[in-house]
C-alpha positions as CSV (number, residue, x, y, z in Angstrom):
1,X,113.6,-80.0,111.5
2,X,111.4,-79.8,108.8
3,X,108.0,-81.3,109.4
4,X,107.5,-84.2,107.1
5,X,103.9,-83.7,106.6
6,X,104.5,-79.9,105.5
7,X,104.9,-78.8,102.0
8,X,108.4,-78.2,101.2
9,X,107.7,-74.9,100.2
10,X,107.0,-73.9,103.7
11,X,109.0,-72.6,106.0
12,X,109.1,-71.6,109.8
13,X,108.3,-68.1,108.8
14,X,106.3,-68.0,105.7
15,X,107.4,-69.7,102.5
16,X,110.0,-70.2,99.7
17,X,109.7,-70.0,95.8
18,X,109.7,-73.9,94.3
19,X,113.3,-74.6,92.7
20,X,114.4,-71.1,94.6
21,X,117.4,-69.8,91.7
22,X,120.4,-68.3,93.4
23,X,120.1,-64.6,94.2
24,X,123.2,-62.4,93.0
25,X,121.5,-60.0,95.1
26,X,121.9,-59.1,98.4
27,X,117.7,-57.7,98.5
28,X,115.9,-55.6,101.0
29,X,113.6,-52.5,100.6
30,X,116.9,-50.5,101.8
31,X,119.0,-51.8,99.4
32,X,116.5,-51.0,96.4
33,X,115.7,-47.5,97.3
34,X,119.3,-47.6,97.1
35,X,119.8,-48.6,94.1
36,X,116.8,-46.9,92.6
37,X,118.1,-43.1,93.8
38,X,122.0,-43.9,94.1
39,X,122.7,-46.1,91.2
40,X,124.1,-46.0,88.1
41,X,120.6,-47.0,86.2
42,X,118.6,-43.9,84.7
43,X,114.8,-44.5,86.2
44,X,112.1,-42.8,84.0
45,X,110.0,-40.4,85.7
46,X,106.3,-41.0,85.9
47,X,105.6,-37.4,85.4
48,X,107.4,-37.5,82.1
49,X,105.8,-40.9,80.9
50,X,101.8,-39.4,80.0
51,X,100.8,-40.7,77.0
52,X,103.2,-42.9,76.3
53,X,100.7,-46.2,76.9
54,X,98.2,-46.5,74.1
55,X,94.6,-45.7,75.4
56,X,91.6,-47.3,73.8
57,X,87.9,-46.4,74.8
58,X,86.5,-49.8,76.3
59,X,83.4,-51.7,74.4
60,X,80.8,-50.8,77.8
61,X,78.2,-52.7,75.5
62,X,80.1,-56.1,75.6
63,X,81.1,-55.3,79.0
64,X,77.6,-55.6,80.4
65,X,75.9,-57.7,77.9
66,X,78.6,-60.2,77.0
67,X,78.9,-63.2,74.6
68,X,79.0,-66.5,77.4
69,X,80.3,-68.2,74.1
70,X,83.2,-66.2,73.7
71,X,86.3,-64.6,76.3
72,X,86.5,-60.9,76.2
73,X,89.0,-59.3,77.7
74,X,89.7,-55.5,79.1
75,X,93.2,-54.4,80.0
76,X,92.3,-51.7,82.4
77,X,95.8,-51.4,83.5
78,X,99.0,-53.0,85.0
79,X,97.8,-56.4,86.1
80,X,94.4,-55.3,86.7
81,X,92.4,-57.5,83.2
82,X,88.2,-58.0,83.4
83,X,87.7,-61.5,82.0
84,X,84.7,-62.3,81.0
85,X,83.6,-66.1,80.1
86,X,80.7,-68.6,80.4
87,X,78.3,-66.0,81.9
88,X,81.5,-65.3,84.4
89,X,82.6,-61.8,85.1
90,X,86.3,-62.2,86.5
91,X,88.6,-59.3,87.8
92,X,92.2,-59.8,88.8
93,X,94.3,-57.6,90.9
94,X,92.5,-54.8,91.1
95,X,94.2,-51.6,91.4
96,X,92.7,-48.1,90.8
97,X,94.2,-46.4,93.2
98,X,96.6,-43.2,92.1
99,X,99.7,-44.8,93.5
100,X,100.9,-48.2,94.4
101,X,102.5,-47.4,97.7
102,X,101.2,-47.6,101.4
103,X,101.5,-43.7,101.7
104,X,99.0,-41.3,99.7
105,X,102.0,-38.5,98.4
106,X,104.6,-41.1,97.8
107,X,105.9,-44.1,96.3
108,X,105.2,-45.7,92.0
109,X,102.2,-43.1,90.7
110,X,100.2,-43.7,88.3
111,X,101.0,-42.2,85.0
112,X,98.3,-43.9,83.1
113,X,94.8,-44.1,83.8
114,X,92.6,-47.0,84.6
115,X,90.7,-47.9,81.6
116,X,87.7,-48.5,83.5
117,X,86.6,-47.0,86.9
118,X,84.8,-49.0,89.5
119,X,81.4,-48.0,89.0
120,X,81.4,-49.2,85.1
121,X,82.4,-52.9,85.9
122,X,79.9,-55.2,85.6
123,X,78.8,-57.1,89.0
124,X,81.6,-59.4,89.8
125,X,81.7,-63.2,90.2
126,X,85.0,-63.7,91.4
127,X,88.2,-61.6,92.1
128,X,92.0,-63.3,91.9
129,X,94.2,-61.7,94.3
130,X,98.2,-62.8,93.2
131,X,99.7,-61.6,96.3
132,X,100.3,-58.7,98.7
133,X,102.6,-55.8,97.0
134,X,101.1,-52.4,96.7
135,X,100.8,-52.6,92.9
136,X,98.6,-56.0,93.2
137,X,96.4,-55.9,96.5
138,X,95.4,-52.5,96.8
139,X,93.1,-52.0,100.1
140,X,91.4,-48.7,99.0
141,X,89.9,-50.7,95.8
142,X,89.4,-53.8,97.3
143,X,87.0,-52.3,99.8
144,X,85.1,-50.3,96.6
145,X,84.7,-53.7,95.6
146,X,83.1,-54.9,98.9
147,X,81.5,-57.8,99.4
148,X,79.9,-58.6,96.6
149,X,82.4,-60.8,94.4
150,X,84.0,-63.9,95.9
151,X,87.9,-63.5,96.4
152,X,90.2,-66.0,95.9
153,X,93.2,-65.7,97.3
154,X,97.1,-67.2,98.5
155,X,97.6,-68.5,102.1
156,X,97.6,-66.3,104.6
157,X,96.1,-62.9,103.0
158,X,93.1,-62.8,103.9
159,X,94.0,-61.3,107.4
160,X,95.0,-58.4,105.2
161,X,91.5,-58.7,102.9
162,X,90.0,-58.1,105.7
163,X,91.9,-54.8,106.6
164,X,89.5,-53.5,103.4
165,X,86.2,-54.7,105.2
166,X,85.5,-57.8,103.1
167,X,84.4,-60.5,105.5
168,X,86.0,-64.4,105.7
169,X,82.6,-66.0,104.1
170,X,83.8,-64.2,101.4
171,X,87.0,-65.3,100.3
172,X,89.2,-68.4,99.9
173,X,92.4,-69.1,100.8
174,X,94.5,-72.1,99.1
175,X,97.8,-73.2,99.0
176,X,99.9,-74.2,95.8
177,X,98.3,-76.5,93.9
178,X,94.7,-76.5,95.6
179,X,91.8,-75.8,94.4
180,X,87.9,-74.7,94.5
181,X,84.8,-75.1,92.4
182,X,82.6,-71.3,91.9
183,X,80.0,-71.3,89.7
184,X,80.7,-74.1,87.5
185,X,84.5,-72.5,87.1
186,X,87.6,-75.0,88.7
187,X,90.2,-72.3,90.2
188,X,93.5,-74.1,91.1
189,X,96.5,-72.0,92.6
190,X,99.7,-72.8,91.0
191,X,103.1,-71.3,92.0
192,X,105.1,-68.3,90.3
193,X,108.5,-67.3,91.2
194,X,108.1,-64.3,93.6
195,X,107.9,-62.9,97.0
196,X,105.8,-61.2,99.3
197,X,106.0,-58.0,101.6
198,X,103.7,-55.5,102.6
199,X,106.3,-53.8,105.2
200,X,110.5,-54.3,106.0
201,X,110.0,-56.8,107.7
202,X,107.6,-59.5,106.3
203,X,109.0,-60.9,103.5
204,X,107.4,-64.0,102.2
205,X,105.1,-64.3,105.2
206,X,102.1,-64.3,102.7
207,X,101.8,-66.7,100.2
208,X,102.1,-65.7,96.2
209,X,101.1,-67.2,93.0
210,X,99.0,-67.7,89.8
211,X,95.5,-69.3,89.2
212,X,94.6,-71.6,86.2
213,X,90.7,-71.8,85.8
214,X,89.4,-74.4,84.0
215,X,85.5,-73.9,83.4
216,X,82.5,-76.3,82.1
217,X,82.9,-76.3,78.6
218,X,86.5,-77.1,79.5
219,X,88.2,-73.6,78.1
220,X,91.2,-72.6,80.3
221,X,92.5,-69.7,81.6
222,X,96.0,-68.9,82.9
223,X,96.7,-65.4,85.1
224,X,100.3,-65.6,85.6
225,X,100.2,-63.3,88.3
226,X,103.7,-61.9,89.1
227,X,106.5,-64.4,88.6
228,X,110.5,-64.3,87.5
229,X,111.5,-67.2,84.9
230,X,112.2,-70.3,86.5
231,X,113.2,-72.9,83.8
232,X,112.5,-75.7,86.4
233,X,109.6,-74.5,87.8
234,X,107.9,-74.1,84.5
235,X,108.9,-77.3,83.1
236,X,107.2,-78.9,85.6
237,X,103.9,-76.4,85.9
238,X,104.1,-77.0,82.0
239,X,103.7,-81.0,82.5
240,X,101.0,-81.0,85.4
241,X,99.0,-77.7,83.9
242,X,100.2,-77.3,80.5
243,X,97.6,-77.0,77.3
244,X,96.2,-73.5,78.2
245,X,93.7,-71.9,75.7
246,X,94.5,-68.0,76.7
247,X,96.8,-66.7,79.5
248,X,97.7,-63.1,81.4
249,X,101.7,-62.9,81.1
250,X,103.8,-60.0,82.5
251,X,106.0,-58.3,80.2
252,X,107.4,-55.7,82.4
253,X,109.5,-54.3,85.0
254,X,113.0,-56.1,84.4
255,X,115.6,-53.8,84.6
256,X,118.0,-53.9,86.1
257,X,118.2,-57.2,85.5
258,X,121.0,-58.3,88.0
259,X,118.2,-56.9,90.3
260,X,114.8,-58.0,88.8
261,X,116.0,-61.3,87.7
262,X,114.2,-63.1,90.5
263,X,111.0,-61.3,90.7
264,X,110.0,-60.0,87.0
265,X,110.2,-61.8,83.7
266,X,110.9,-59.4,80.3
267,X,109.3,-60.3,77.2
268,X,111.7,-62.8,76.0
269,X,111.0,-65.1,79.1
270,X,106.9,-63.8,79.1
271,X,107.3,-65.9,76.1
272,X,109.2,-68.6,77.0
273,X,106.2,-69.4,79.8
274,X,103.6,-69.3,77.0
275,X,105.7,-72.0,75.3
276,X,106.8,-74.3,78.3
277,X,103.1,-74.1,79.3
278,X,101.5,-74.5,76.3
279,X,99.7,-71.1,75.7
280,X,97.4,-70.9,72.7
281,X,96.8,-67.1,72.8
282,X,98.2,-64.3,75.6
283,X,97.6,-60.6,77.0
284,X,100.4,-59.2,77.9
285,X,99.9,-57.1,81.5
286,X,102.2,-55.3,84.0
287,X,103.5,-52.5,82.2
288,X,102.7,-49.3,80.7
289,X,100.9,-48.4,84.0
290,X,103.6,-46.8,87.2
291,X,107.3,-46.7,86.8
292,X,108.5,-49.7,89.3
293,X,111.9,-50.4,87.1
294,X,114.5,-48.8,84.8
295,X,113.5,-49.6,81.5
296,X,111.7,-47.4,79.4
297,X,108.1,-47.8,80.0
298,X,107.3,-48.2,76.4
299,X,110.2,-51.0,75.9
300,X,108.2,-53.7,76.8
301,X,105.6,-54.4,74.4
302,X,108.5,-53.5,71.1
303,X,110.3,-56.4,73.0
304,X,107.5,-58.6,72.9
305,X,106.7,-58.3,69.0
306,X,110.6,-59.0,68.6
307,X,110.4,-61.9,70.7
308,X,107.4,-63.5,69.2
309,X,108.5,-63.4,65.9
310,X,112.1,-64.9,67.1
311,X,109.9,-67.7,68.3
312,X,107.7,-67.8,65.4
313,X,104.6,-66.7,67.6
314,X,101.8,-66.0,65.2
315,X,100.5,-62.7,64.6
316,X,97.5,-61.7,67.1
317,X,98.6,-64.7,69.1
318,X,100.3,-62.8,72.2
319,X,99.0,-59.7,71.9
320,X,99.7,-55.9,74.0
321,X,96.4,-53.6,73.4
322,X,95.7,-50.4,74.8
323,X,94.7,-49.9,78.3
324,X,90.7,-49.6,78.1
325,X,90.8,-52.1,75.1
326,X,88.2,-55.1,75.0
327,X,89.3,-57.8,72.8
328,X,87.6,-61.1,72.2
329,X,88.5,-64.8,71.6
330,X,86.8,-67.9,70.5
331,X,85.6,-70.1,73.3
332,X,85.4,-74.0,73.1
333,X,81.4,-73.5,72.2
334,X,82.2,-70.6,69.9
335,X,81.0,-71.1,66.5
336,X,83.9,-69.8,63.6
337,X,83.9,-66.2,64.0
338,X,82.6,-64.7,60.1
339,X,83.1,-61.2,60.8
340,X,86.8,-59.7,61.4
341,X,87.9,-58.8,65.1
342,X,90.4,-55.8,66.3
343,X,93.4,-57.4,66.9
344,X,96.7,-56.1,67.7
345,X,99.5,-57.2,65.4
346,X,102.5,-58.1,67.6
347,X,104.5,-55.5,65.6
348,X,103.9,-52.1,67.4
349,X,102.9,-51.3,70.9
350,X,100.0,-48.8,69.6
């Protein structure tokens, strides 16, 4: 029996998603390599997908001498975004490793470069680690990284932080719905409907989720994270968390859907959550990066355009740049901007 004193979204083992959906399928690492080599669903091959993500050179001069008044932004691929606010350099998920997989010669490879390397970040404040799959919590990058930022992190992964030589003063833990103060930024960790697994056999042992970050001037800041839409579970994150001035949604990996459903919103639902939770402007990440699903790899952001003006999104408000691209947005001390800004329209993926 259940401990009364113990979140109902933890279990014996690990934990469960919040308002869990019913699976229609039956899921395991077997059954998707599977389904991924033996099914009926034609997979693009990474090989053949090279320049099919727009590339953008980033602005290195706003990267290390940024506006504290404004956000900038730099997509530097997959779910990997430099955030930069309030004198706050931010990195999420980093991942600049050739593949996402535990092995070096197999598994999702990278078919589109990172749009920064390492060594051209600026010195970090914090990093916001989602959860624990290979294309999220890479150990090779994470122990580039070192010691130097502050991690923030879900329950139970930083046994596996560690693994990349980053000590435990270093990093914070927190459950669903707790938070921490850093430098004059609030960081609370709010749920997204996922999993976790590093191996076949410890599934949602590790804890998974988003971050909002509310900072001193009050400006906040959604990363999604990785997350399935969950009408429930977004209703209520939209009445607890809701009002959100600029957010990181994923766009991609979907299809098949019977199979992706659970794990992976497509744009349609990417913009359904900035709705439900109240999203003022969005950067679309986790596509254009490694083949993990079956749709084309340059579907994603065409969708999104479609979807946003289906739901009367305004143009430049959700936007899907180039990897490398730093794009900038009005903070709550920001003066009206005079001079124009690059902005994407929601139109085209280039």
């Amino acid at each position: 029996m259940q401990s009364k004193t113990k979140p109902a979204h933890h279990t014996e083992t690990g934990f469960e998603n919040r308002h869990a959906l019913p699976d229609p399928v039956k899921r395991s690492f077997w059954r998707f390599l599977k389904r991924r080599y033996f099914g009926d669903d034609e997979w693009p091959k990474a090989k053949h997908q090279h320049g099919k993500t727009p590339v953008e050179a980033p602005d290195h001069d706003a990267i290390q001498n940024p506006d504290p008044t404004r956000l900038q932004v730099t997509w530097i691929g997959h779910a990997t975004v430099l955030v930069q606010y309030d004198g706050l350099n931010i990195l999420t998920d980093p991942v600049f490793s050739n593949r996402a997989s535990p092995f070096k010669r197999v598994g999702p490879k990278r078919y589109s470069q990172p749009g920064l390397t390492i060594d051209q970040l600026p010195k970090l404040d914090l990093v916001l680690l989602s959860h624990n799959h290979y294309d999220h919590f890479d150990l090779d990058s994470l122990a580039k990284l070192g010691n130097t930022p502050r991690y923030v992190l879900p329950l139970k992964n930083g046994i596996l932080l560690e693994k990349a030589g980053v000590t435990s003063d270093r990093y914070d833990e927190l459950d669903w719905d707790q938070q921490l103060s850093h430098s004059g930024v609030t960081v609370t960790h709010v749920p997204s409907n996922h999993w976790s697994s590093r191996t076949t056999k410890d599934r949602k042992e590790m804890l998974w989720g988003g971050y909002i970050l509310e900072f001193a001037d009050g400006y906040r800041f959604y990363f999604v994270g990785d997350t399935g839409w969950n009408e429930a579970l977004f209703t209520e994150l939209g009445a607890q968390y809701g009002g959100i001035d600029f957010g990181l949604i994923p766009i991609g990996a979907y299809d098949p859907r019977d199979f992706m459903r659970n794990a992976h919103c497509n744009p349609e639902e990417a913009v359904s959550i900035m709705q439900v939770m109240g999203v003022k402007q969005a950067l679309a990440i986790h596509w254009g990066t490694f083949v993990l699903t079956a749709e084309p790899v340059d579907e994603p952001p065409v969708r999104l355009a479609s979807a946003c003006t289906d739901a009367g999104i305004g143009h430049g408000d959700f936007i899907a740049p180039p990897i490398g691209a730093t794009r900038f947005f009005d903070g709550k001390s920001a003066a009206p901007q005079t001079t124009s800004q690059k902005v994407e329209p929601t139109a085209s993926p280039a």
